[in-house]
C-alpha positions in Angstrom: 0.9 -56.1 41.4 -0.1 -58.4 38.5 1.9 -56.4 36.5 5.1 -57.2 38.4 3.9 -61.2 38.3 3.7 -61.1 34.6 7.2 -59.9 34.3 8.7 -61.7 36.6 7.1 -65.1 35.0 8.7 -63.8 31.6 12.1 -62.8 32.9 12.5 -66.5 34.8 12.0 -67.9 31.5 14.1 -65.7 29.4 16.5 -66.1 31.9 16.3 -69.9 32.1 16.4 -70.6 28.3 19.3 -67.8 28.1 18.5 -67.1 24.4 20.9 -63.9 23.7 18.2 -62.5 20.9 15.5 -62.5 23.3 17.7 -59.9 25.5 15.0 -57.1 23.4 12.2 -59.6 24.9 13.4 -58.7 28.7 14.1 -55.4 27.7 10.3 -54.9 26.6 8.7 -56.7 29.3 10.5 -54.3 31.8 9.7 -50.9 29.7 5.8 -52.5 29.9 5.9 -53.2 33.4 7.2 -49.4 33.9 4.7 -47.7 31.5 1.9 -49.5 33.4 2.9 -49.3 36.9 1.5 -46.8 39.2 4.5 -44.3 39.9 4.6 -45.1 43.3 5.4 -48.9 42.7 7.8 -48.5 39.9 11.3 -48.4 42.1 9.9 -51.1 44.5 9.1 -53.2 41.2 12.3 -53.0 39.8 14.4 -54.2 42.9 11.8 -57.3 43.3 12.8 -58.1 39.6 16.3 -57.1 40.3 16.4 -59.6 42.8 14.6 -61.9 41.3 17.5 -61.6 38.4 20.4 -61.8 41.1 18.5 -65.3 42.4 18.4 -66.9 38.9 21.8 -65.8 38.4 22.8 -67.2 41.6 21.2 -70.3 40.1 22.5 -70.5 36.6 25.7 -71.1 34.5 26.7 -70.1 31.1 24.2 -68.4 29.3 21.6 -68.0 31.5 24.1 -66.4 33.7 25.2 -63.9 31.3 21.7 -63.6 30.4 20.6 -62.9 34.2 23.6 -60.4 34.6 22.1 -58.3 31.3 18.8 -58.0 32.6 20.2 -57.2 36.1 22.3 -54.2 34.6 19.3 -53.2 32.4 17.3 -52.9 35.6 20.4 -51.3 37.5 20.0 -48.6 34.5 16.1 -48.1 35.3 16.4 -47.9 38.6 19.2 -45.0 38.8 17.4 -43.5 36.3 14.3 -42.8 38.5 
């Protein structure tokens, strides 16, 4: 899924820098990945980047955690929206 790979590289380092105006950024490369992901992929995409999110957080303090926790609940959103 080089789709997924591409999002997940960006989210890491959103995530990592913890910028609060990039929270759009994450936001956009998620709605990308979803718009160009086969339908069949889509959920199992979003909890790879969901966990993906949950590990940085794990990993981070301050912003980046706060960051990490936005993009998980943004997936949380996608995912229960399916």
């Amino acid at each position: 899924m080089p789709g997924l790979a591409d999002c997940q590289s960006l989210l890491r380092l959103l995530i990592a820098r913890g910028d609060p105006k990039a929270i759009p950024l994450a936001q956009g490369a998620i709605d990308l990945y979803l718009n160009t992901a086969p339908a069949c992929l889509r959920g199992r995409g979003l909890r790879v980047l969901r966990r993906d999110a949950l590990d940085q957080h794990g990993a981070a303090a301050g912003v980046q955690r706060s960051f990490a926790e936005t993009v998980d609940a943004y997936i949380e959103r996608k995912l229960t929206g399916e």
